[in-house]
TORBAFI-292301 format. One line per 2 residues: number of its first residue (from 1); their letters; for each residue x, y, z of N, C-alpha, C, O. Coordinates in steps of 0.1 Angstrom, whole numbers, m for minus. Layout:
BEGIN
NUM	A	X/Y/Z/X/Y/Z/X/Y/Z/X/Y/Z | ...
***
This chain:
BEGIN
1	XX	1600/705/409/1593/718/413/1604/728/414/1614/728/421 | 1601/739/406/1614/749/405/1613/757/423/1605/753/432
3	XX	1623/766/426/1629/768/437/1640/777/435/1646/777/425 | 1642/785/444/1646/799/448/1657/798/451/1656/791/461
5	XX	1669/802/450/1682/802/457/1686/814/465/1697/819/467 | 1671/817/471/1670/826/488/1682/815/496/1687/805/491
7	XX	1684/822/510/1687/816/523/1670/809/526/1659/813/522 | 1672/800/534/1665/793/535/1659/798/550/1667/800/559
9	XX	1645/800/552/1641/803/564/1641/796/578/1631/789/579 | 1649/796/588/1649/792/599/1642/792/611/1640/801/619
11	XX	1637/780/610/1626/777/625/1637/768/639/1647/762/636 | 1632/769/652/1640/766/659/1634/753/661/1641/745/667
13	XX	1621/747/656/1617/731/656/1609/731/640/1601/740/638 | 1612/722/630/1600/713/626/1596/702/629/1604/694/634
15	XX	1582/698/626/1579/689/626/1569/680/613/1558/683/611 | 1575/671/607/1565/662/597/1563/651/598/1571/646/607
17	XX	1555/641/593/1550/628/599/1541/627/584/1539/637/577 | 1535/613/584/1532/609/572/1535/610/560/1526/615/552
19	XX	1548/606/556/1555/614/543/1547/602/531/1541/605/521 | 1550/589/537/1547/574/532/1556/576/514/1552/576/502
21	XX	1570/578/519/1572/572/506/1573/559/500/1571/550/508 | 1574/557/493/1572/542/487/1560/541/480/1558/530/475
23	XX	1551/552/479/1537/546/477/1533/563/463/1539/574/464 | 1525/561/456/1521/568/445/1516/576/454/1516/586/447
25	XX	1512/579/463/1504/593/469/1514/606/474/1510/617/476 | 1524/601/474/1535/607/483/1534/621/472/1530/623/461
27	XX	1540/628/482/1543/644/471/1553/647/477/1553/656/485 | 1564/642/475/1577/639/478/1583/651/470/1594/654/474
29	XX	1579/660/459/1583/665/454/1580/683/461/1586/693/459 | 1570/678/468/1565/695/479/1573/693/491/1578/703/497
31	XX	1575/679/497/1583/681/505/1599/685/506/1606/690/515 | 1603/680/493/1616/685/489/1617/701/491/1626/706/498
33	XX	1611/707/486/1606/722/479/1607/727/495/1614/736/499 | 1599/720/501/1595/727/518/1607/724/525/1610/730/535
35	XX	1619/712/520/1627/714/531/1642/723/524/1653/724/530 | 1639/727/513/1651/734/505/1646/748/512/1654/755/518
37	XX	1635/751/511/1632/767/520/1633/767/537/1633/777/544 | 1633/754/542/1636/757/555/1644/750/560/1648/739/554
39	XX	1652/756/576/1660/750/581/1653/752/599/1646/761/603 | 1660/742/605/1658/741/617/1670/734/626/1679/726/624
41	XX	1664/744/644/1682/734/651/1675/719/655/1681/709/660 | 1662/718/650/1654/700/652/1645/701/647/1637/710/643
43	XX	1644/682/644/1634/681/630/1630/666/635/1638/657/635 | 1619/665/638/1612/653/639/1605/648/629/1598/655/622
45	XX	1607/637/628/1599/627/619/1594/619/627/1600/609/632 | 1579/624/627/1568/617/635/1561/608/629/1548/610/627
47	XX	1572/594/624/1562/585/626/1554/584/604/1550/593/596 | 1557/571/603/1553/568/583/1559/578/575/1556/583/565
49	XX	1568/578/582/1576/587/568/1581/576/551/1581/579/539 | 1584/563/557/1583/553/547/1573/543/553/1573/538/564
51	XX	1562/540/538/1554/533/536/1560/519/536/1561/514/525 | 1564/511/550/1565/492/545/1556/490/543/1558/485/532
53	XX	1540/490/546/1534/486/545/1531/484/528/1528/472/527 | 1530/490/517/1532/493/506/1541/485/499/1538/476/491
55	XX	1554/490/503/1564/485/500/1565/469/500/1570/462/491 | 1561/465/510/1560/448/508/1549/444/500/1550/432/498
57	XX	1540/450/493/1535/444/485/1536/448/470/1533/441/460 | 1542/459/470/1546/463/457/1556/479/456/1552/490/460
59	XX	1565/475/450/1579/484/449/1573/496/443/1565/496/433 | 1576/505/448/1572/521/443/1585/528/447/1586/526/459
61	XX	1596/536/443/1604/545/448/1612/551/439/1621/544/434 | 1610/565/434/1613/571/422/1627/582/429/1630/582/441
63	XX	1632/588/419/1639/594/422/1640/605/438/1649/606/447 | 1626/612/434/1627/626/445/1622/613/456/1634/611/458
65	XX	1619/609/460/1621/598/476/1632/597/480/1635/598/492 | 1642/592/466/1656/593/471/1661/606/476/1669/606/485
67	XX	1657/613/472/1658/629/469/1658/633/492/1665/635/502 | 1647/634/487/1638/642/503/1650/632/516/1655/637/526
69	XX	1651/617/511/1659/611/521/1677/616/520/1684/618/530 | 1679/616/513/1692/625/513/1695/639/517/1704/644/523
71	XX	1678/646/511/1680/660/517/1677/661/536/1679/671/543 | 1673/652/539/1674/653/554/1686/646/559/1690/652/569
73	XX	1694/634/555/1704/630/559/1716/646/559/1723/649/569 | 1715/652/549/1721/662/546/1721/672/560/1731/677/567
75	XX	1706/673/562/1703/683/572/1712/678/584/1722/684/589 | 1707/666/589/1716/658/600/1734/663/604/1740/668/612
77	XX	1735/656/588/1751/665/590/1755/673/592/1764/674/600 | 1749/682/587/1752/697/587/1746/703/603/1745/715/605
79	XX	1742/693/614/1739/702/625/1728/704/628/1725/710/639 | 1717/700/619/1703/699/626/1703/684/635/1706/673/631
81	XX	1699/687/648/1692/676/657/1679/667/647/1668/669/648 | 1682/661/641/1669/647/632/1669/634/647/1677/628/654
83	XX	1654/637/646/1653/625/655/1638/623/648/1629/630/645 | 1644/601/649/1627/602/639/1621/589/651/1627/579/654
85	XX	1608/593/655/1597/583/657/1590/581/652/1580/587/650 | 1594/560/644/1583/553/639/1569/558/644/1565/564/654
87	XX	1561/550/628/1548/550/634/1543/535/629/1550/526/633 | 1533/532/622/1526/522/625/1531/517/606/1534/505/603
89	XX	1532/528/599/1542/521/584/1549/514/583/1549/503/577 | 1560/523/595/1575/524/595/1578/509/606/1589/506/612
91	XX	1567/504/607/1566/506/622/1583/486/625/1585/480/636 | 1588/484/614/1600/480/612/1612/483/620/1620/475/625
93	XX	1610/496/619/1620/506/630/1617/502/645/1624/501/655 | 1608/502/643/1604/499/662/1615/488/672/1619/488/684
95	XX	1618/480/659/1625/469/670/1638/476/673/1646/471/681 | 1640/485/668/1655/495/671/1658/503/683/1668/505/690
97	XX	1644/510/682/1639/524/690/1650/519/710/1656/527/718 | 1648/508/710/1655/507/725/1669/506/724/1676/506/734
99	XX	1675/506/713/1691/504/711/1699/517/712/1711/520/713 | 1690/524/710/1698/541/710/1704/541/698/1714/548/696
101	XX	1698/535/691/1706/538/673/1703/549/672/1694/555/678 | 1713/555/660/1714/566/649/1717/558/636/1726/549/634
103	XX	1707/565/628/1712/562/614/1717/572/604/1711/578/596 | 1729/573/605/1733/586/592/1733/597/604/1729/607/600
105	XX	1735/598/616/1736/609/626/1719/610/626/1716/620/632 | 1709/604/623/1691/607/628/1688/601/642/1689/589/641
107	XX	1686/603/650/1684/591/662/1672/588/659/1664/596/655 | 1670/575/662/1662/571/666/1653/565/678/1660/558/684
109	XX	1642/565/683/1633/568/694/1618/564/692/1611/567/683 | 1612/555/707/1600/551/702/1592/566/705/1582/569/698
111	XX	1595/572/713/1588/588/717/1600/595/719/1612/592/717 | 1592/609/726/1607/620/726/1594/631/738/1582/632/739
113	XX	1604/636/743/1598/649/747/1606/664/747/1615/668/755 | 1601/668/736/1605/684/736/1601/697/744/1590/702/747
115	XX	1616/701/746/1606/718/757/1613/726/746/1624/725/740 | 1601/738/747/1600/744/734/1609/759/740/1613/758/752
117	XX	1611/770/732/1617/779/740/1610/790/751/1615/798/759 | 1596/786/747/1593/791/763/1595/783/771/1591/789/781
119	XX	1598/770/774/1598/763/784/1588/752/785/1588/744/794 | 1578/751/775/1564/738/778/1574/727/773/1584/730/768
121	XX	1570/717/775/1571/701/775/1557/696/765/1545/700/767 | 1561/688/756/1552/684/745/1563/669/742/1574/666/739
123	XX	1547/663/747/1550/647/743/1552/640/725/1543/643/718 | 1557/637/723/1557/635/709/1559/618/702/1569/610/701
125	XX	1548/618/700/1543/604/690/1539/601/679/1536/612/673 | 1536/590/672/1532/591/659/1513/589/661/1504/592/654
127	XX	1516/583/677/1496/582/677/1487/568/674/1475/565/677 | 1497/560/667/1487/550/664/1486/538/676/1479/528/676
129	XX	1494/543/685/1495/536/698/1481/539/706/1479/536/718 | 1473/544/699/1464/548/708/1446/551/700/1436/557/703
131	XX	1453/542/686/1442/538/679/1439/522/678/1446/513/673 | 1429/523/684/1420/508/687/1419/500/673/1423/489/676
133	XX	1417/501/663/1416/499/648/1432/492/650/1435/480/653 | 1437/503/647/1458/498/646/1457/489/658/1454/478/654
135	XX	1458/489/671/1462/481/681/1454/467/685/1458/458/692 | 1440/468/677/1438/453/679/1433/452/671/1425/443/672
137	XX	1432/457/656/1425/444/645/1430/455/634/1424/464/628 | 1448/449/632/1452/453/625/1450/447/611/1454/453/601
139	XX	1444/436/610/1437/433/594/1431/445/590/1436/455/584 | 1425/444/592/1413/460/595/1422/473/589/1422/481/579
141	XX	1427/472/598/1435/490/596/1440/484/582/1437/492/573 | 1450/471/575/1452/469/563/1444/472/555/1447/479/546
143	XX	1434/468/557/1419/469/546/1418/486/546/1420/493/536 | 1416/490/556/1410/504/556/1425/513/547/1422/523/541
145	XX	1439/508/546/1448/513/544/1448/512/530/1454/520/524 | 1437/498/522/1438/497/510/1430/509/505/1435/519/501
147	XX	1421/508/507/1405/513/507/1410/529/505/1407/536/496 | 1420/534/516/1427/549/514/1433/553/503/1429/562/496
149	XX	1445/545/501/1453/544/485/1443/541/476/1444/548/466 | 1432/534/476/1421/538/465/1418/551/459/1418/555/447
151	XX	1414/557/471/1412/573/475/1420/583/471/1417/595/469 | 1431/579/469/1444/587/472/1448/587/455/1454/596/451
153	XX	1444/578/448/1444/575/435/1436/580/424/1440/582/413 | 1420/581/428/1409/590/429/1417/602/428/1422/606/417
155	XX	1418/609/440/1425/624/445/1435/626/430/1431/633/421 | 1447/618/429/1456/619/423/1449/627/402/1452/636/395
157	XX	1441/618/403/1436/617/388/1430/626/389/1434/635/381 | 1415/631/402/1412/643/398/1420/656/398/1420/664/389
159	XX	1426/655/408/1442/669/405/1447/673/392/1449/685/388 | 1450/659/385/1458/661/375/1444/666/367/1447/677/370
161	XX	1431/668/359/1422/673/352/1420/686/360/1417/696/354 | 1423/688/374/1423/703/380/1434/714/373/1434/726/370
163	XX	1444/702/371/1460/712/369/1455/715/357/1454/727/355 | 1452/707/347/1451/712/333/1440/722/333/1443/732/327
165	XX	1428/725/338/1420/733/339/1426/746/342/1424/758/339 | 1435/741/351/1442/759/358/1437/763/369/1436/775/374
167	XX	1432/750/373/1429/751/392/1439/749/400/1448/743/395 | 1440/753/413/1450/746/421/1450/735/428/1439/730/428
169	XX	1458/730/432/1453/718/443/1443/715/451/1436/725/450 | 1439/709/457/1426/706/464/1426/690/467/1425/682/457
171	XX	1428/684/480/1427/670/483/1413/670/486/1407/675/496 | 1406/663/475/1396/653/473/1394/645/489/1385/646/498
173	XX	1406/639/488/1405/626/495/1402/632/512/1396/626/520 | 1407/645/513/1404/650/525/1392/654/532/1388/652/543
175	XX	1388/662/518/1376/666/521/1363/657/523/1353/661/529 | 1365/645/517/1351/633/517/1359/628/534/1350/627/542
177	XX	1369/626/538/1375/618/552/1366/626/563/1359/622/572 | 1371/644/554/1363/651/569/1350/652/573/1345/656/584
179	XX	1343/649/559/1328/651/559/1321/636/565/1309/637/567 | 1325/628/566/1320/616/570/1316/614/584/1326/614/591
181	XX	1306/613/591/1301/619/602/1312/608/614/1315/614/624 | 1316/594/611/1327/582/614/1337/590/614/1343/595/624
183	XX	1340/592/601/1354/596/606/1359/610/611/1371/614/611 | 1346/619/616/1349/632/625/1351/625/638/1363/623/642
185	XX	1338/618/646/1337/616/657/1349/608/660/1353/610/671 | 1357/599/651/1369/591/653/1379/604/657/1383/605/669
187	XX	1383/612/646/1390/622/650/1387/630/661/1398/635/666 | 1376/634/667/1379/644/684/1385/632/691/1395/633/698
189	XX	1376/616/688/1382/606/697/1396/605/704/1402/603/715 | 1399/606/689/1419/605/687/1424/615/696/1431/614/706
191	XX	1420/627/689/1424/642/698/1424/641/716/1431/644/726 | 1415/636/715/1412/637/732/1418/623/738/1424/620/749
193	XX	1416/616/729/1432/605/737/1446/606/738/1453/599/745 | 1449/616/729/1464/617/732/1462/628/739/1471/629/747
195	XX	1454/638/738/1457/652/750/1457/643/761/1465/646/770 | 1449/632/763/1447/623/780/1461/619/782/1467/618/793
197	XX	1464/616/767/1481/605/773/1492/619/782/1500/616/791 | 1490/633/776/1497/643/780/1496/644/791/1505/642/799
199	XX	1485/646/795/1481/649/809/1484/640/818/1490/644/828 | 1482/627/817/1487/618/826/1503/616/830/1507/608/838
201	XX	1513/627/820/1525/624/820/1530/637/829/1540/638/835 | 1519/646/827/1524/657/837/1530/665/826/1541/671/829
203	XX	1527/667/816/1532/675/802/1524/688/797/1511/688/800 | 1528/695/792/1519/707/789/1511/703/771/1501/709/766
205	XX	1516/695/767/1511/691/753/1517/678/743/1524/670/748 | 1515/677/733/1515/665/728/1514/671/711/1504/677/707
207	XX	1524/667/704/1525/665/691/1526/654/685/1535/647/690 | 1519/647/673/1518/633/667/1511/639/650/1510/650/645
209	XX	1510/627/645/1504/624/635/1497/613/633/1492/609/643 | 1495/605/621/1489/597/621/1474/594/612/1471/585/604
211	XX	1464/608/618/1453/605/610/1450/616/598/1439/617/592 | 1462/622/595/1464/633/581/1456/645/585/1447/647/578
213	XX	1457/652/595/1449/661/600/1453/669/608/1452/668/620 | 1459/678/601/1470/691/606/1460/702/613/1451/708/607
215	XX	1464/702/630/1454/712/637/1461/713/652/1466/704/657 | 1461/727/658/1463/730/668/1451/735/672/1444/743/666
217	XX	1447/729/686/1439/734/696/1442/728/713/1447/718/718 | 1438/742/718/1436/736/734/1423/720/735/1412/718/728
219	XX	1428/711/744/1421/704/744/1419/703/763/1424/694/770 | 1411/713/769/1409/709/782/1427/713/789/1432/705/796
221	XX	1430/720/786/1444/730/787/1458/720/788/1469/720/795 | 1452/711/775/1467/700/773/1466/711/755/1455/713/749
223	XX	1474/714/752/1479/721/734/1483/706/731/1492/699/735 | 1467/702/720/1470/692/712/1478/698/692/1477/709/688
225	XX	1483/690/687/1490/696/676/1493/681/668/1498/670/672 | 1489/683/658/1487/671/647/1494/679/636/1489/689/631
227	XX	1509/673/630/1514/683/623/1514/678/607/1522/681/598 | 1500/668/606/1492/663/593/1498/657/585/1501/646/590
229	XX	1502/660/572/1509/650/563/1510/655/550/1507/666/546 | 1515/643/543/1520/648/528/1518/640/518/1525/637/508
231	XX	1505/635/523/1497/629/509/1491/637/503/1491/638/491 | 1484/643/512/1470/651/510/1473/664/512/1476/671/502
233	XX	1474/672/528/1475/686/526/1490/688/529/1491/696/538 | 1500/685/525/1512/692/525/1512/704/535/1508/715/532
235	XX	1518/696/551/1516/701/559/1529/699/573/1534/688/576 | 1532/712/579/1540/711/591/1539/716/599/1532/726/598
237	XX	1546/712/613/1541/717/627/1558/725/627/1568/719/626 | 1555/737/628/1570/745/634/1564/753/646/1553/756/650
239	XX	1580/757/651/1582/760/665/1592/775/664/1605/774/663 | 1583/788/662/1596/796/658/1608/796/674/1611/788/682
241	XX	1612/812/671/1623/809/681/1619/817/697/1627/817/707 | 1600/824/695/1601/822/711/1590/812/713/1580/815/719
243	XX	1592/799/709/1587/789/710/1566/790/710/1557/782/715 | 1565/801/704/1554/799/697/1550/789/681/1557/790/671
245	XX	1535/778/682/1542/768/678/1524/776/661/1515/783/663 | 1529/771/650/1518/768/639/1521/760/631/1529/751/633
247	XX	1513/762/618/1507/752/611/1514/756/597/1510/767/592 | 1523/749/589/1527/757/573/1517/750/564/1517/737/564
249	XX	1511/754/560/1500/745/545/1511/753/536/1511/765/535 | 1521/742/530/1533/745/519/1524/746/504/1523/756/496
251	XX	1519/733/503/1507/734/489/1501/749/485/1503/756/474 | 1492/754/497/1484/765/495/1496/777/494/1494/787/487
253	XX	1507/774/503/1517/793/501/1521/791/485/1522/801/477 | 1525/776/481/1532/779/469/1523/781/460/1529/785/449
255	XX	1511/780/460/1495/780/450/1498/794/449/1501/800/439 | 1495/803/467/1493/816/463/1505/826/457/1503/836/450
257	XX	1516/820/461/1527/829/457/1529/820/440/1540/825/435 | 1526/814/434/1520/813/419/1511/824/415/1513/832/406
259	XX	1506/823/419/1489/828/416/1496/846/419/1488/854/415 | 1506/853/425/1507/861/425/1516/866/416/1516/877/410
261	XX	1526/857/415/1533/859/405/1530/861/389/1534/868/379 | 1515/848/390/1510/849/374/1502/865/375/1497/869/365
263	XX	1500/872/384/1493/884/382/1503/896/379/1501/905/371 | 1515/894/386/1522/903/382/1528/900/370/1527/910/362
265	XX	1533/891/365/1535/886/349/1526/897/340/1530/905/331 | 1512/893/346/1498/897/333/1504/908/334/1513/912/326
267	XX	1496/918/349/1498/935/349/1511/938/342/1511/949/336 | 1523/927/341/1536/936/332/1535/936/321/1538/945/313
269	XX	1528/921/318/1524/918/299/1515/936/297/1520/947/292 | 1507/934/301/1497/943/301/1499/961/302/1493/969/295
271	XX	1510/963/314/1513/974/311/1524/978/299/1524/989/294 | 1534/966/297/1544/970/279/1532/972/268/1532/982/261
273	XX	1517/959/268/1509/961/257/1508/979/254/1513/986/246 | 1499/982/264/1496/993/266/1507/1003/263/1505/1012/255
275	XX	1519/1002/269/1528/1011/262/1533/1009/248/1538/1019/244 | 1533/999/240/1538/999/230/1526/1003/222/1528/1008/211
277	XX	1511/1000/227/1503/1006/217/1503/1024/219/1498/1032/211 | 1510/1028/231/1507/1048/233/1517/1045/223/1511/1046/212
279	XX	1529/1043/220/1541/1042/213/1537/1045/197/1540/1055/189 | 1527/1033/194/1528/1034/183/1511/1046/179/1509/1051/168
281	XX	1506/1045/187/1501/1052/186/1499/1072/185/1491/1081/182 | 1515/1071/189/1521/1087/189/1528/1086/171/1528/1096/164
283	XX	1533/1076/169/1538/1078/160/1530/1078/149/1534/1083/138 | 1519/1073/152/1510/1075/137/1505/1088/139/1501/1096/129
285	XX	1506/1091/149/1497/1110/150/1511/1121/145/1512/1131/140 | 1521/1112/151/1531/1122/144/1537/1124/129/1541/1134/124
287	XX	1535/1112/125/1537/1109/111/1524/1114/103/1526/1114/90 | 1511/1119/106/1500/1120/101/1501/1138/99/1494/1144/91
289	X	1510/1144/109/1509/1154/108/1525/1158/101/1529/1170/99
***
């Protein structure tokens, strides 16, 4: 994916979770794009950023995976705070989280809590600690995990007959997850269990991932924040620098800032046409006379 050799724009936190590389759904190639335009003084990775689950059953890892993992080791070096909390993928890492490791300068951590620059406190997890499915009948969550990459495969093939049409992106796979009357009521469920885990900690809020569903709302005055993923909506949770916190949908800015460029392209095609036809159009009136 082509890219700009701007300065790169600076947030004082991001946050991404669900990257799942290893696995054909990944868009490892938007995430690259999203982290060459931005920089931050911290960067969480909340949790599946690599798919083991996947990976033990069958090898998937192309170039830009290498890519996105270098371009954050990078970031590390160079002075961004990387601190990553497993999630239920990754979840390999876990046996680490108590050693106080760093890998490549990333720390690693089974949670974290961040205070943002105004001062709130936000709990930060991947979330699946607090899905009943993952925590007691993880066959299940396997099955349901196959059943998704099904989906995700679907998604993939219809996109690609979208791109040739000259549509933009659009996750399929999202839109049937959210319409499903199961998997709404699952999601406030989720929502309202980890705002509970906040509150009980004496925290003003809670950031995670987990169920691909990038959303900030008050929940009963705990700020819940799901900072979604990158299978489906190519999505992050940032923190500018007076710690006011949103939402980047990267897919949709880079669609529209396409889509505006192909307009200005036309209007230029369009206004040379037009001038070269007054052009030649003077010359035939002048030559006629």
């Amino acid at each position: 994916m082509a890219h700009s050799n701007s300065s790169p724009k600076k947030f004082r936190t991001i946050w991404i979770s669900d990257v799942h590389l290893g696995t054909r759904g990944c868009k490892a190639d938007y995430l690259l794009d999203f982290l060459r335009h931005h920089d931050a003084e911290y960067l969480y990775l909340v949790g599946d950023i690599v798919d083991g689950w996947r990976l033990k059953k069958s090898w998937f890892w192309v170039q830009s995976h290498n890519d996105v993992v270098q371009k954050i080791l990078r970031k590390a070096r160079k002075g961004t705070k990387v601190v990553y909390v497993p999630g239920n993928h990754d979840e390999f890492l876990r046996d680490y989280t108590h050693l106080g490791l760093h890998f490549g300068e990333i720390e690693l951590v089974s949670e974290a809590v961040h205070t943002t620059a105004d001062g709130r406190k936000f709990l930060i997890l991947h979330g699946d600690e607090l899905d009943g499915v993952v925590k007691h009948a993880k066959w299940l969550a396997v099955l349901g995990d196959w059943a998704y990459n099904v989906m995700l495969s679907v998604n993939h093939v219809f996109n690609l007959v979208r791109r040739k049409m000259g549509y933009p992106y659009w996750s399929l796979s999202a839109y049937l997850k959210h319409k499903v009357k199961n998997a709404v009521n699952f999601i406030s469920s989720f929502e309202k269990s980890l705002a509970d885990q906040a509150r009980k900690r004496g925290l003003d809020g809670i950031v995670c991932g987990h169920i691909h569903k990038a959303e900030i709302r008050d929940i009963d005055g705990i700020l819940y924040c799901n900072d979604g993923d990158w299978v489906e909506s190519c999505t992050a949770l940032v923190e500018d620098w007076a710690g006011q916190l949103s939402i980047v949908h990267w897919a949709d800015e880079q669609q529209a800032k396409r889509s505006a460029e192909v307009t200005l392209e036309t209007a230029a095609a369009t206004t040379f046409t037009q001038s070269a036809t007054q052009q030649h159009e003077h010359h035939e009136n002048t030559h006629r006379f």
